[in-house]
N, C-alpha and C positions, 0 to 999 in steps of 0.2 A: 612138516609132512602132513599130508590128509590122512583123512582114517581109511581110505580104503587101500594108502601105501603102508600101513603099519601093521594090520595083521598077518600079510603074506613076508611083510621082515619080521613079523616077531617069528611066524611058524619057521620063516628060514632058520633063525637064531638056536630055534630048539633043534630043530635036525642035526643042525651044529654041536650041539651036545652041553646049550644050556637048558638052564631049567625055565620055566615059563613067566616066573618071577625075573630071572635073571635080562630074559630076552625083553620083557615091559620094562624094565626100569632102564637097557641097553636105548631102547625106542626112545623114551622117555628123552633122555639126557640126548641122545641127538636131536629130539623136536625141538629143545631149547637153544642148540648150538644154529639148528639151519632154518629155523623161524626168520629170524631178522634178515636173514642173508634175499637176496633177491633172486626173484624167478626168472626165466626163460621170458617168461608174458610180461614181466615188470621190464625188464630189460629192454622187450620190443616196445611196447606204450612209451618207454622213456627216449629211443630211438627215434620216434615218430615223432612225438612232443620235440627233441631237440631240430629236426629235419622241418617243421614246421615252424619255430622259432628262428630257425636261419634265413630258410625261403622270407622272410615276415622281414628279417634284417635287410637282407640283399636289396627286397623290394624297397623298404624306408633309405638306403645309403641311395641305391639309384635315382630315388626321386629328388632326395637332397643334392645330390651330385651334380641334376637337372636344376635347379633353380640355384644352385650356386654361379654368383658369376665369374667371370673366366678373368685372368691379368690382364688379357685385351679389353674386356668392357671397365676393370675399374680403371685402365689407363683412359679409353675412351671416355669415360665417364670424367678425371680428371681432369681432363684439357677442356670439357668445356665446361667445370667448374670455375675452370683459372679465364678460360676467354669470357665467362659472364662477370667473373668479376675487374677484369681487365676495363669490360665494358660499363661496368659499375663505377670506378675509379674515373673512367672519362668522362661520364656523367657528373662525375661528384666538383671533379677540376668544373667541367662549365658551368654546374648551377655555383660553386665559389666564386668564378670569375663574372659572372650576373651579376652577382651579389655586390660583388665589389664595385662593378659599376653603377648599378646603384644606388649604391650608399655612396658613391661620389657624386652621385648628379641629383640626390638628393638634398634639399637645403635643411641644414643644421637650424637649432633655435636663436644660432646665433648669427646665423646668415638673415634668419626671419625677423629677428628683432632689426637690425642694420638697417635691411630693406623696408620694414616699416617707419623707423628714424627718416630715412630717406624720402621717402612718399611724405611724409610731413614735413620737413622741409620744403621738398617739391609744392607740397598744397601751399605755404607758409607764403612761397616767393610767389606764387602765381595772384596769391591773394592782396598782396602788396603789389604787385605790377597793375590787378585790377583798379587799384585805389590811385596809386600814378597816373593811371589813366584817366583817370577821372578826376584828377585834381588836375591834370595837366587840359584835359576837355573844359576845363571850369575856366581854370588861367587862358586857355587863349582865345575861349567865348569874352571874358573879361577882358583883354588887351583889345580886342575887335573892336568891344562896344566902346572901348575908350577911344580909341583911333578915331573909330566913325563919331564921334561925340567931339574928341577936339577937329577932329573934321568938317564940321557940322558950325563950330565958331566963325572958322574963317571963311 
């Protein structure tokens, strides 16, 4: 209670037919009971405060509400997770299936080694056909000159 509700309850009290001690100490023992307890004014501030705390809610739920997305876009959203990767997976088969060919039409170390084998043989026989050649151009410059020589006797 304020002080200027307690002297017109104390003077009540004594009208009443206590004594002026009895009505102060009466004051008293109620300012301590209805101290804590809340006013009129604490009640409205608390009103307002809560009515201002909701509005402040509603607004934050609406705008979350708003940018939440809807069954329809995470479905939306889904299918063309699944069609990129659909598309990914076709990707992934043709660069495998490249790959594969490839490495098939690529020659091994041991296809490389063969074919070098080979090209030397290849040199090996040419260079010996060269030589045939040329012994066989020798042998039959040499059978001519003999011819024309016993030719040449008679």
């Amino acid at each position: 209670m304020e002080a200027e509700e307690i002297i017109p309850a104390t003077r009540r009290l004594e009208h009443s037919g206590m004594t002026r001690n009895e009505a102060e100490a009466v004051i008293n023992e109620l300012q301590k009971v209805v101290a804590p307890l809340a006013t009129k004014n604490d009640l409205a501030k608390l009103e307002q405060s809560i009515r201002s705390d909701m509005e402040s809610i509603r607004s934050d739920a609406e705008a979350t509400k708003q940018s939440m997305a809807t069954k329809d876009d995470l479905a939306k959203l889904e299918q063309s997770i699944r069609s990129d990767m659909e598309s990914i997976r076709s990707d992934m088969e043709s660069i495998r299936s490249d790959a594969e060919a490839t490495k098939q039409s690529m020659a091994t170390k041991d296809d490389l080694a063969k074919l070098e084998q080979s090209m030397a043989t290849k040199a090996d026989v040419a260079k010996m056909e060269t030589r045939l050649f040329r012994n066989l151009g020798a042998l039959m410059i040499g059978v001519g000159t003999f011819f024309v020589s016993v030719l040449s006797f008679f």
